[in-house]
C-alpha positions in Angstrom: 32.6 -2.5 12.7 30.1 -1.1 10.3 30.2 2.8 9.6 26.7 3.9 11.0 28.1 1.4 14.0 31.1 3.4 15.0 28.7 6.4 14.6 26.8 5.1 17.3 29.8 4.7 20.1 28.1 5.6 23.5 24.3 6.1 22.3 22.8 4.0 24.4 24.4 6.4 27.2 24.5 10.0 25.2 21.6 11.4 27.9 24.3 10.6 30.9 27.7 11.2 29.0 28.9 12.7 32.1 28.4 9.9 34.3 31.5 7.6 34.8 31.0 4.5 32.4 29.8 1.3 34.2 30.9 -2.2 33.7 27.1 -2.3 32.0 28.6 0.0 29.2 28.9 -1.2 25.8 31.3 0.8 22.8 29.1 -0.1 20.4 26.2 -2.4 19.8 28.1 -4.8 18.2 30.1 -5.8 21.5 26.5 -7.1 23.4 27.3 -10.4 24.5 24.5 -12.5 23.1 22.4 -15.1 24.7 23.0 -18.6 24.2 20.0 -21.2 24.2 16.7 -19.9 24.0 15.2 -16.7 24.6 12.6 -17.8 26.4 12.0 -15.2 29.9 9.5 -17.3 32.1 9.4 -21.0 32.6 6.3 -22.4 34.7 6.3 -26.0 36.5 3.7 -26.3 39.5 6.7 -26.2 42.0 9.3 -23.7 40.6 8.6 -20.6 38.3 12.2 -19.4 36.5 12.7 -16.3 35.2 15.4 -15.2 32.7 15.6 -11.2 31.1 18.5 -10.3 28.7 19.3 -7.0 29.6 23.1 -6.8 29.7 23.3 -2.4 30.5 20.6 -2.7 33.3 22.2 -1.7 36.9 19.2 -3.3 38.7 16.4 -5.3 37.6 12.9 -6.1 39.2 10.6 -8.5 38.6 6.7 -7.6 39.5 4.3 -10.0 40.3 0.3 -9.6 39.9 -3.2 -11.2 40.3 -4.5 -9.7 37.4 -3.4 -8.6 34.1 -4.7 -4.7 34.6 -5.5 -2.4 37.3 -4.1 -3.0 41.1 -0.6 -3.1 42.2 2.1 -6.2 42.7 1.5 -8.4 45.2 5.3 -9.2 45.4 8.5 -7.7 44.2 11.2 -9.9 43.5 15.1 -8.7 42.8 16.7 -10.4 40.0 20.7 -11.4 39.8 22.8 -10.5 36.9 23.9 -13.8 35.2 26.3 -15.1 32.2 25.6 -13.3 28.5 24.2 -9.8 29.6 21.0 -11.7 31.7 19.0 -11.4 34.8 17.1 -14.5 36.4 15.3 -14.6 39.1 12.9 -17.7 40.9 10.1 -18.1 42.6 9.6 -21.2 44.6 5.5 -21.5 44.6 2.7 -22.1 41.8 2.3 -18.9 40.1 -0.5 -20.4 37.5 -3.2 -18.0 36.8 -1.0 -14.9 37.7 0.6 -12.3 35.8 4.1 -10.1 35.7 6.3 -7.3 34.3 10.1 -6.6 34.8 11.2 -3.0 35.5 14.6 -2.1 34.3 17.3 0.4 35.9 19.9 2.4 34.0 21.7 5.2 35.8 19.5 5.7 38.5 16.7 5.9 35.9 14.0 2.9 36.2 12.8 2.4 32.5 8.7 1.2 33.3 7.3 -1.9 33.4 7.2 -4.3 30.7 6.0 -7.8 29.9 9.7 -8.5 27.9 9.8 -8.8 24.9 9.2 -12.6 24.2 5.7 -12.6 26.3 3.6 -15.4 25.1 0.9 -15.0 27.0 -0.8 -11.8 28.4 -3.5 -9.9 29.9 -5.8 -7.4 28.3 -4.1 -5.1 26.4 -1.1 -6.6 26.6 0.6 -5.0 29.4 1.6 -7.5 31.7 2.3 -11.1 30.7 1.0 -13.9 31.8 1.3 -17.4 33.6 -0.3 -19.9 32.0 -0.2 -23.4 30.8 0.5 -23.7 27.1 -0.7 -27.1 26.7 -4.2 -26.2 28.4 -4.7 -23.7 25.2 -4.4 -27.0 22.7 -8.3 -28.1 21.2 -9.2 -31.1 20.8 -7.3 -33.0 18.6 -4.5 -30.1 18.4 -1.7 -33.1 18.1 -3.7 -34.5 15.3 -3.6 -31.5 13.2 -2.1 -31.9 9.8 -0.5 -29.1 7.1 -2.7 -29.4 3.8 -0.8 -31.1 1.5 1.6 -29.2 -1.0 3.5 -30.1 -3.3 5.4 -26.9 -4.7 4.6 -23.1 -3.9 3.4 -22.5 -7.6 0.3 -24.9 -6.3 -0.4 -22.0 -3.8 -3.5 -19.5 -4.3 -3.3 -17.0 -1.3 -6.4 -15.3 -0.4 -5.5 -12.1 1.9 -8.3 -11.3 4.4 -9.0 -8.7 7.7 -11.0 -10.8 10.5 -13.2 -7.8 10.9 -13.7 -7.3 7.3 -14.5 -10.9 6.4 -17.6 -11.6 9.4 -18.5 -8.6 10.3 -21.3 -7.7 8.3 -24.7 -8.2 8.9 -25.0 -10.6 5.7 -22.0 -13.1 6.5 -24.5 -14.9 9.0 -21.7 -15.6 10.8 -22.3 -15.7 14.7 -18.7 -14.8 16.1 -18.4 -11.5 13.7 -14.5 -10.5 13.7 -13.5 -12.7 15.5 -11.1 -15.9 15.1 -13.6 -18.4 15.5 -15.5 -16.4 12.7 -13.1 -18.7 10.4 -14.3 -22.1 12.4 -18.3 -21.8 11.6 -19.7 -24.2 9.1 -22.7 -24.1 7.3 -23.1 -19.8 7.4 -25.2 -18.3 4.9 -26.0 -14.9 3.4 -29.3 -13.6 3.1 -29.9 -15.2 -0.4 -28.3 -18.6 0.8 -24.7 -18.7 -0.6 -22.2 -19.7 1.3 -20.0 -17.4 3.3 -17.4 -18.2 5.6 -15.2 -21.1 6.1 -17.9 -22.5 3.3 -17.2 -19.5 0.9 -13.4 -20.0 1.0 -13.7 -24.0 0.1 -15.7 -23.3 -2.7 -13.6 -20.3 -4.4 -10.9 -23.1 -3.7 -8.1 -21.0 -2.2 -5.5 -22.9 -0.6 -3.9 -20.1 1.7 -5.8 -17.5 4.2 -3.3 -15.3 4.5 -4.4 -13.0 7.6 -3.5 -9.1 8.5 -1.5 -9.1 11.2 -3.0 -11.0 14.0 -0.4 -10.6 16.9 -0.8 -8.8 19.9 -0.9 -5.0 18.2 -1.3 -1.4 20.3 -4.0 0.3 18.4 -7.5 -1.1 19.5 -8.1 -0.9 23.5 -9.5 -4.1 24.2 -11.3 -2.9 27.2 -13.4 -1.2 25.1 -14.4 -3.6 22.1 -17.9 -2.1 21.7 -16.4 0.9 20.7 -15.6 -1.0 17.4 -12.0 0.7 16.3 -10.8 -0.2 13.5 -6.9 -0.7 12.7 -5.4 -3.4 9.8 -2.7 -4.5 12.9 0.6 -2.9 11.6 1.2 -1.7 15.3 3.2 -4.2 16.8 3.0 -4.7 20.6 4.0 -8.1 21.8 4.8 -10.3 18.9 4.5 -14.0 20.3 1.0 -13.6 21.3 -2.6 -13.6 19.5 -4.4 -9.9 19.6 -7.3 -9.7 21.7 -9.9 -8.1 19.8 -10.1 -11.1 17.9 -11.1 -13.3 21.2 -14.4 -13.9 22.9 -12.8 -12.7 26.0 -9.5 -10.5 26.0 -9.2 -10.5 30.0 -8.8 -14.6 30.2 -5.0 -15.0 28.5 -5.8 -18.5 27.3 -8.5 -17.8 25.2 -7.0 -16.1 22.4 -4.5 -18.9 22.0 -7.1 -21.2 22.0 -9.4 -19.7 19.9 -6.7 -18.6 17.5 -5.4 -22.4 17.6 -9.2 -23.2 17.1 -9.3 -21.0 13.6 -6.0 -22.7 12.2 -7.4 -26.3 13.1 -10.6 -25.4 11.2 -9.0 -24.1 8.2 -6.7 -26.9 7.9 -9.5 -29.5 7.9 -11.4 -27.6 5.2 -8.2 -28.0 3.1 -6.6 -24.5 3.7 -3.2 -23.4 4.8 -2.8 -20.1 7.0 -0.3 -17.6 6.6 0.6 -14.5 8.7 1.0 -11.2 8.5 4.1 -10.9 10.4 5.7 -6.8 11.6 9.2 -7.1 12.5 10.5 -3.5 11.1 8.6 -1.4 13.5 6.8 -1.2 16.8 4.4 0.9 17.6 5.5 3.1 20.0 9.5 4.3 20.6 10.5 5.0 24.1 7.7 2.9 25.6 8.0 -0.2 23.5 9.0 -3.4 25.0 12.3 -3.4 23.3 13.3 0.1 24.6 12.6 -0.5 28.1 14.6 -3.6 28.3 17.5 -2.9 26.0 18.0 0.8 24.8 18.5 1.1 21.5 20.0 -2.3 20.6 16.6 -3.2 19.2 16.3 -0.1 16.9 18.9 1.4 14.1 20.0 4.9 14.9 20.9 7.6 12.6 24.3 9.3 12.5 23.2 11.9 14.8 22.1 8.9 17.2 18.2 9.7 16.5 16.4 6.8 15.7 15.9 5.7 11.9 12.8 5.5 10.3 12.9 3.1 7.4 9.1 2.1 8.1 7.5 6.1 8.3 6.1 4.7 12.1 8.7 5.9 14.0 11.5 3.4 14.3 13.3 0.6 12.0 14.4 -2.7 14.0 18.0 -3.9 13.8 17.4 -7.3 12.4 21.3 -7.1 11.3 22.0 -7.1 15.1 22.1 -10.7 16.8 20.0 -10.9 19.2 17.5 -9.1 17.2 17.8 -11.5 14.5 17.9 -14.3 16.6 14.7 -13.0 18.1 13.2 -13.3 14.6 13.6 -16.5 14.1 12.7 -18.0 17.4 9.1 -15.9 17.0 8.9 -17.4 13.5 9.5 -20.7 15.0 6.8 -20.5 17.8 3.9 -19.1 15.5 5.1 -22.7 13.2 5.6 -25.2 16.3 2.8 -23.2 18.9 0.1 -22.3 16.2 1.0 -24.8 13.4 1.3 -22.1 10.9 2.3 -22.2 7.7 3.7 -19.4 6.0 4.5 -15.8 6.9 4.4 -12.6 4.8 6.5 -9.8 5.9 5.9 -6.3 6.1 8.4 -3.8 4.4 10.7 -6.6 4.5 13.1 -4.4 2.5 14.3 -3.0 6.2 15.7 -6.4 7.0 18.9 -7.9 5.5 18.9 -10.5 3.1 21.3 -12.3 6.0 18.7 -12.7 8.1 15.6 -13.7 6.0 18.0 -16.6 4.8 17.9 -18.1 8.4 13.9 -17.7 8.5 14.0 -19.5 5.7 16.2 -22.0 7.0 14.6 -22.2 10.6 11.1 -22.7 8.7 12.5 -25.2 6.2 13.5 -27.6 8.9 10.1 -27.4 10.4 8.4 -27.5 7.0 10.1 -27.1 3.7 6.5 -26.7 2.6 6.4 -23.2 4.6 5.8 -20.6 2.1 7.3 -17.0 3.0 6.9 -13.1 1.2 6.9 -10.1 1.5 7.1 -6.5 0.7 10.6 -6.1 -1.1 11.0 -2.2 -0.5 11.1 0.1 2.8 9.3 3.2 3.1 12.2 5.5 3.3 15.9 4.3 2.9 17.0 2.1 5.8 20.2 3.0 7.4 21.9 -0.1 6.3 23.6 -0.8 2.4 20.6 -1.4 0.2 22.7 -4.2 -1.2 22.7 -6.1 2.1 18.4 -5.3 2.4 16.0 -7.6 1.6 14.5 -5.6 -1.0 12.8 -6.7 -4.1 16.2 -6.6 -6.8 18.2 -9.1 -4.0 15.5 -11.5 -4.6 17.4 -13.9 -6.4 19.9 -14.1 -3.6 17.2 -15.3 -1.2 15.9 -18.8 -2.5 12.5 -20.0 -0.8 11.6 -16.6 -0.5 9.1 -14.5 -2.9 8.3 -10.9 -3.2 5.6 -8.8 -4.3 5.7 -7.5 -8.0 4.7 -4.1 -8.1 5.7 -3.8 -11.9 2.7 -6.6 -13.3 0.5 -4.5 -10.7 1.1 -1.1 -11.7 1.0 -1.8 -15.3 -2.5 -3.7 -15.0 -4.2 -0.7 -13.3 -2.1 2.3 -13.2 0.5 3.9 -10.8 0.8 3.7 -7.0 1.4 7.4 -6.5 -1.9 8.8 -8.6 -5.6 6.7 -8.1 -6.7 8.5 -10.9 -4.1 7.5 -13.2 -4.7 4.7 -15.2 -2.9 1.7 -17.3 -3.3 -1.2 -19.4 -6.6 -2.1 -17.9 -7.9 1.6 -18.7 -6.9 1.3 -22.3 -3.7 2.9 -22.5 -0.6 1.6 -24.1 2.9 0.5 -23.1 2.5 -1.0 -20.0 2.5 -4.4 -22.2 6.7 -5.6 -21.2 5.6 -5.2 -17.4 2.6 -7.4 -17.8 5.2 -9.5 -19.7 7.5 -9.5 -17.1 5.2 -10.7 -14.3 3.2 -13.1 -16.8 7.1 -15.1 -16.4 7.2 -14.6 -12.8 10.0 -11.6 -12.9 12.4 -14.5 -14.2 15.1 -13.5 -17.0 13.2 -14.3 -20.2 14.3 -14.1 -24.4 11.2 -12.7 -24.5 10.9 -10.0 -22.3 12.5 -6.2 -23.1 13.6 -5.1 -19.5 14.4 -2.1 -20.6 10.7 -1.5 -21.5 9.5 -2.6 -17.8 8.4 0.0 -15.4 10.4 -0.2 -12.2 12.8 -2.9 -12.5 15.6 -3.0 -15.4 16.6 -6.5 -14.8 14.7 -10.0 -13.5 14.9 -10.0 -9.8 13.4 -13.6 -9.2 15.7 -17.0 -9.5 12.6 -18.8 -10.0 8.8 -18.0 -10.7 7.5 -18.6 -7.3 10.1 -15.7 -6.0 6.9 -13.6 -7.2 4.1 -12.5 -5.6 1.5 -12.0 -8.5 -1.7 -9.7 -7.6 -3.4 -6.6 -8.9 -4.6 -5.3 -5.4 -4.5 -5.7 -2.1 -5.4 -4.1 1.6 -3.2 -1.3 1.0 -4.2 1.7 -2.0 -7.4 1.1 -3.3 -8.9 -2.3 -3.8 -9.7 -3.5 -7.5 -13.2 -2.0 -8.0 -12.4 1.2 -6.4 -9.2 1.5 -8.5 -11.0 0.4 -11.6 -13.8 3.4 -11.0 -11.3 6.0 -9.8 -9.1 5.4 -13.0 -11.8 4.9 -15.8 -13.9 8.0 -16.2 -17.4 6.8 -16.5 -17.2 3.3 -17.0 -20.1 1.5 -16.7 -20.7 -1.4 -14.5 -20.5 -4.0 -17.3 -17.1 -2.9 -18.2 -16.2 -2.6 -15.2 -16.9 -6.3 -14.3 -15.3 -7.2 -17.9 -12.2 -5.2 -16.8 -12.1 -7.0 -13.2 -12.0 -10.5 -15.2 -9.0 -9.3 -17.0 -7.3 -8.4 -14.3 -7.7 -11.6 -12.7 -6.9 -13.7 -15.7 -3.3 -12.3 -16.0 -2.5 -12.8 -12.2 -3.8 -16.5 -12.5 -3.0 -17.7 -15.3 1.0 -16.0 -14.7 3.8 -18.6 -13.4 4.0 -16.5 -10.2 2.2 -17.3 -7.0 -1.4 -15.6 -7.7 -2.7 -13.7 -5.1 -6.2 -11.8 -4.1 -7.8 -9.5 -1.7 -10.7 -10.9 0.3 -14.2 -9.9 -1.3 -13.0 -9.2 -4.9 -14.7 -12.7 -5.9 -17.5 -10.5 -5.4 -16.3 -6.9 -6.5 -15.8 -5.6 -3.3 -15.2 -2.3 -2.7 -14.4 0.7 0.2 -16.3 3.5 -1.3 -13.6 4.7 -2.8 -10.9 5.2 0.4 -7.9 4.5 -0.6 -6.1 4.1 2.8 -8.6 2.2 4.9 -6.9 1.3 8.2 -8.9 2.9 10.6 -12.1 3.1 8.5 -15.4 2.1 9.8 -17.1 -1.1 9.0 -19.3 0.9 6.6 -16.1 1.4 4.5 -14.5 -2.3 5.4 -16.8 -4.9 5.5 -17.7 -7.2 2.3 -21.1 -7.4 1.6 -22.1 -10.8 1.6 -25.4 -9.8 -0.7 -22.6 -9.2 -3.6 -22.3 -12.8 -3.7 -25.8 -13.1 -5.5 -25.6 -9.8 -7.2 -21.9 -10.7 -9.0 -22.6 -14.5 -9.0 -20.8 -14.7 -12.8 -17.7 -12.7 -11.3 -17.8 -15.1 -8.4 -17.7 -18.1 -11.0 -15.2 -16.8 -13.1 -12.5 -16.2 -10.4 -14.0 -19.5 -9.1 -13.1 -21.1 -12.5 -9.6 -19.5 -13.0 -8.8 -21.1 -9.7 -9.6 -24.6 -10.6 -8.7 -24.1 -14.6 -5.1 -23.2 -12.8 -5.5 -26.2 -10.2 -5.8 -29.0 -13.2 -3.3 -27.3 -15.7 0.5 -28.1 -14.4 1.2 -25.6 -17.5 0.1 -22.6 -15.5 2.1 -23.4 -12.5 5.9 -24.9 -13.6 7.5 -23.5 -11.0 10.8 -23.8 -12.6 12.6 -21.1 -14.9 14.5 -23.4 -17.0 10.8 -24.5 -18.3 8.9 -20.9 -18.3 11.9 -20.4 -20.6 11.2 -24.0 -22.4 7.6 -23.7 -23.1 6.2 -19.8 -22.4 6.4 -18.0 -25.6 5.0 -14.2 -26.3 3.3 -14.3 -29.7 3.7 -11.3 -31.7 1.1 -8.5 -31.8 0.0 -5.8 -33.5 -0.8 -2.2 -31.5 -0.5 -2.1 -27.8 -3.0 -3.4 -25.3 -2.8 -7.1 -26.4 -0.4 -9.5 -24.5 -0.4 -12.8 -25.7 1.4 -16.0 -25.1 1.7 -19.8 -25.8 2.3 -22.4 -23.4 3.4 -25.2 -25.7 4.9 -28.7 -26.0 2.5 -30.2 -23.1 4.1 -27.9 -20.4 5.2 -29.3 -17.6 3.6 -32.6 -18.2 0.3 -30.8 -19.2 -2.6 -32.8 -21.1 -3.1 -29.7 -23.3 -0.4 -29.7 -26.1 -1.0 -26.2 -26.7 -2.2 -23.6 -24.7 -3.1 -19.8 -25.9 -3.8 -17.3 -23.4 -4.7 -13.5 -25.1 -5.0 -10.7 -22.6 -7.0 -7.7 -24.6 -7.8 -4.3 -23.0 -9.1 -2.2 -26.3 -12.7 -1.3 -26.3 -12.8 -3.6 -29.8 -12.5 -7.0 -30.2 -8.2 -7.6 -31.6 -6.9 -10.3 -34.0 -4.1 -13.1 -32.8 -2.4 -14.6 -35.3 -1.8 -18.1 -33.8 -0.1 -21.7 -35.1 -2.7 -23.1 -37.3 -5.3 -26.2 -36.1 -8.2 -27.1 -34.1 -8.7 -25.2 -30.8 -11.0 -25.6 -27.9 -11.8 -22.4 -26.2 -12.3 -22.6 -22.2 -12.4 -18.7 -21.6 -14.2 -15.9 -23.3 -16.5 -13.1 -23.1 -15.9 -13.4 -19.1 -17.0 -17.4 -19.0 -15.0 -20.1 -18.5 -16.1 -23.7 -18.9 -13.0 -26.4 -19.3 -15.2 -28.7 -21.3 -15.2 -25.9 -23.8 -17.2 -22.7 -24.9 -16.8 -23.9 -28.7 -14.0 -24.5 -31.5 -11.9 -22.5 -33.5 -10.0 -23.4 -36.8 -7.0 -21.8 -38.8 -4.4 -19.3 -38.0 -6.2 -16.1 -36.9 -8.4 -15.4 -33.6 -10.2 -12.6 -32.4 -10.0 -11.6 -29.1 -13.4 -10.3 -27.9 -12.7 -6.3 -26.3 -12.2 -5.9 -22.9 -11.5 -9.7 -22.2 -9.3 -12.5 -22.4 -9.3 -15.5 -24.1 -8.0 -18.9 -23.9 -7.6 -21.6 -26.2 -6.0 -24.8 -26.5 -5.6 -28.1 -28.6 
């Protein structure tokens, strides 16, 4: 028994301590018997309804039965009967199709409120009662026939991170069902100058992953009332099996989100793109009235010594993945968003609150599916889970978690400046020494000859096994998006520099041996009027701006170009560290603000022999001294053309200011 276990001897119970223990009383969490099989609480056939609640410290559960999913009361109360491995069944012997339920929970004379459980997958609006439904009815046409994109390694992957609201919303996406899943299943939408936007927009940038903000069932938006428009990212998890409604045409009719939501994944994968999700795990959204609470007390949550709940996410509560049902929970929600929704990839929040133990079984679970399944996340908390940080998923255990990638904070922070001050800037602003952390997230935050750890910002030691362990971006939804950052940090900088600057940016996350990765609407130098925490803005602060399309078209092509110049170049994407190690190699500079490197000896089966990629942030063009002969340059002065932008001879190169270039032969 773990330490902060034994502290927690008689929690679940420390309101009633007086009260003689029951045979429903546990000494510590540990000792819950755990359910065999699957978790699965309702099972529908036309003649028999069976339902199944793990609640092993309940003294008396009911199960509520209703005609719609809000307002009015049950039509019929039905008692359940404690069964084997802590669990309550009960059956109803008529066809329940169309209808809806909650179970209500007794402990010591105390009953705990309705719920839908916590493995609804259906409900009604607002999630408050789940719902009867049949699953197969929710499949479009041609739902069997669905196929994963192909690919072939997770260095291949581009992942383009995007807010449903955010994306259609705007007046100028032309897009007729504006925030809403099926926003992602319109062809042919236009903005007001006729460039593609939508589905359209995404195929031509040439993305291969959409990965989405949370998308579940989450507490913050009432979906009664939609045309209120409130705003919230998702991180407020409610029932986690279950599309949200906002995102539906209709939020009352339970089989329409799945639908519609199985609608949006069918269209992206025909247009050639791959969907992962945002997936909450370490936190609900409320405590005492979560889904978890009122079926189980406390097993779902870690405690502090004192009993109080921990608070590893700053929302109020940390979940117990480290207990077994909890982690078994995991993966069986994992496992229906991949076999229900045909998902294909997940991105955890904070994942440093889970333990490495049981991201290894997502991994597993999702690599029998699909080894092609990519998975990420957030390797940090945001204040010190009660668990050993060596047992946390957290960025340094990365290694010890193959198939799984991270986040690297230290490439982002030394692009464009610190996470704790907007106003501070980095290597992107001109300053020096943030040159070894670009480094170290140029070889995918794999040990390198090359690279001085001791020099890099927040980690002292590689944390990745292999490059595509790393997450490589500059921005994303959270803190200030690109632009914003780029303004904020750069006293008057003026809008050519800052375009210049957002090229740069770009170049070093694409052209690193990470997994690149961008937030929605920087193709077109987005930005949120300078908010740097935007999850309840308005639209006027969240939605991209289709017009930008026209207005940055050369940014638009450039990140376009990256995208494909990374696509046809195997060098950019080895996906191995034994050949980063092989073939990446730092060339030696003069001053700071200049990172440059070779990819050489036809990497990874490359038709360029040589490849030099120079990153330069001083306000002056810098000189390279590089391995003499004939080189074709394919990016400079913000343009990239892969048939070539001219030829270069000899052993020195200048680097035009504020840009990158790169060369091969």
């Amino acid at each position: 028994m773990k330490l902060n276990e034994l502290a927690l001897i008689g929690v679940a119970t420390a309101t009633v301590a007086s009260c003689a223990p029951t045979k429903n009383e546990y000494a510590s969490y540990e000792l819950y018997p755990v359910r065999s099989g699957s978790l699965t609480e309702m099972e529908y056939t036309p003649e028999v309804t069976n339902f199944t609640l793990w609640a092993p410290t309940a003294d008396e559960v009911r199960l509520m039965l209703f005609d719609a999913g809000d307002g009015g009361h049950a039509y019929e109360t039905v008692s359940m009967v404690s069964d084997k491995e802590g669990t309550w069944t009960a059956k109803v012997e008529k066809d329940l199709i169309g209808k809806f339920y909650t179970f209500n929970v007794k402990i010591k004379d105390k009953w705990l409120g309705d719920t839908p459980g916590i493995n609804a997958k259906a409900v009604g609006v607002n999630g408050k009662r789940a719902a009867i439904i049949d699953m197969k009815a929710t499949d479009p046409e041609g739902w069997a026939q669905d196929k994963r994109p192909a690919l072939a390694s997770p260095a291949d992957a581009v992942i383009y991170e995007m807010h449903h609201r955010d994306f259609s919303i705007d007046p100028s996406s032309g897009i007729q069902h504006k925030g809403k899943f099926l926003a992602l299943t319109e062809e042919g939408t236009l903005s007001p100058e006729k460039l593609a936007t939508g589905i359209d927009h995404l195929k031509e940038l040439g993305v291969t992953h959409v990965h989405i903000l949370p998308s579940y069932d989450y507490a913050s938006v009432d979906e009664t009332k939609l045309d209120e428009n409130k705003y919230n990212w998702g991180y407020d998890p409610q029932n986690y099996n279950v599309p949200d409604g906002s995102y539906s045409t209709d939020p009352y009719n339970p089989s329409i989100r799945i639908k519609e939501f199985k609608q949006m994944v069918q269209a992206l994968h025909k247009a050639g793109i791959r969907v992962v999700l945002d997936v909450v795990y370490n936190h609900t959204f409320n405590t005492a009235e979560s889904n978890f609470e009122r079926t189980v007390p406390g097993y779902f949550y870690r405690q502090m010594p004192d009993g109080s709940f921990a608070d590893g996410s700053a929302c109020g509560n940390e979940t117990a993945s480290n207990r077994p049902m909890m982690r078994k929970y995991m993966v069986e929600s994992v496992l229906h968003w991949l076999n229900e929704y045909h998902l294909d990839g997940f991105r955890f929040d904070l994942m440093g609150i889970h333990d490495i133990t049981t991201m290894n079984e997502i991994r597993k679970a999702a690599t029998a599916v699909d080894p092609s399944i990519i998975i990420y996340g957030e390797g940090w908390a945001a204040k010190a889970p009660q668990m050993p940080e060596d047992s946390l998923a957290m960025k340094m255990n990365t290694y010890r978690m193959p198939g799984i990638a991270a986040f690297s904070d230290e490439m982002r922070d030394a692009l464009r400046g610190p996470f704790n001050d907007n106003h501070k800037g980095a290597f992107l602003a001109g300053l020096p020494g943030g040159e070894e952390s670009i480094k170290f997230g140029i070889v995918g935050a794999i040990k390198h000859p090359q690279v001085d750890n001791d020099s890099v910002n927040y980690s002292k030691a590689s944390w990745a096994e292999q490059p595509t362990q790393m997450i490589s971006y500059v921005s994303c939804h959270d803190d200030m998006c690109l632009v914003d950052r780029l303004n904020a940090s750069i006293p008057g900088i003026t809008p050519q520099e800052l375009a210049k600057l957002d090229k740069l940016a770009q170049t070093a996350v694409f052209t690193s041996q990470g997994i690149p990765f961008i937030y929605a609407g920087e193709e077109v130098m987005r930005d949120k009027k300078g908010v740097h925490n935007s999850y309840q803005s308005p639209d006027s602060i969240n939605a991209i701006d289709w017009r930008r399309k026209a207005e940055y078209a050369d940014v638009f092509a450039y990140y376009k170009g990256l995208i494909q110049l990374r696509k046809n170049h195997p060098a950019f994407r080895m996906g191995d560290a034994e050949l980063v190690r092989k073939h990446l190699e730092f060339l030696p500079v003069e001053g700071g603000n200049l990172v440059a490197y070779r990819l050489k000896e036809n990497a990874n089966g490359d038709a360029w022999e040589d490849i030099i990629v120079a990153l330069n942030s001083r306000k002056e063009a810098a000189k390279l001294v590089v391995p003499e002969g004939k080189y074709t340059v394919v990016c400079k002065d913000g343009f990239i053309n892969e048939k070539g932008l001219g030829t270069l001879y000899g052993s020195e190169v200048l680097v035009p200011a504020q840009s990158a270039l790169i060369i091969y032969k």
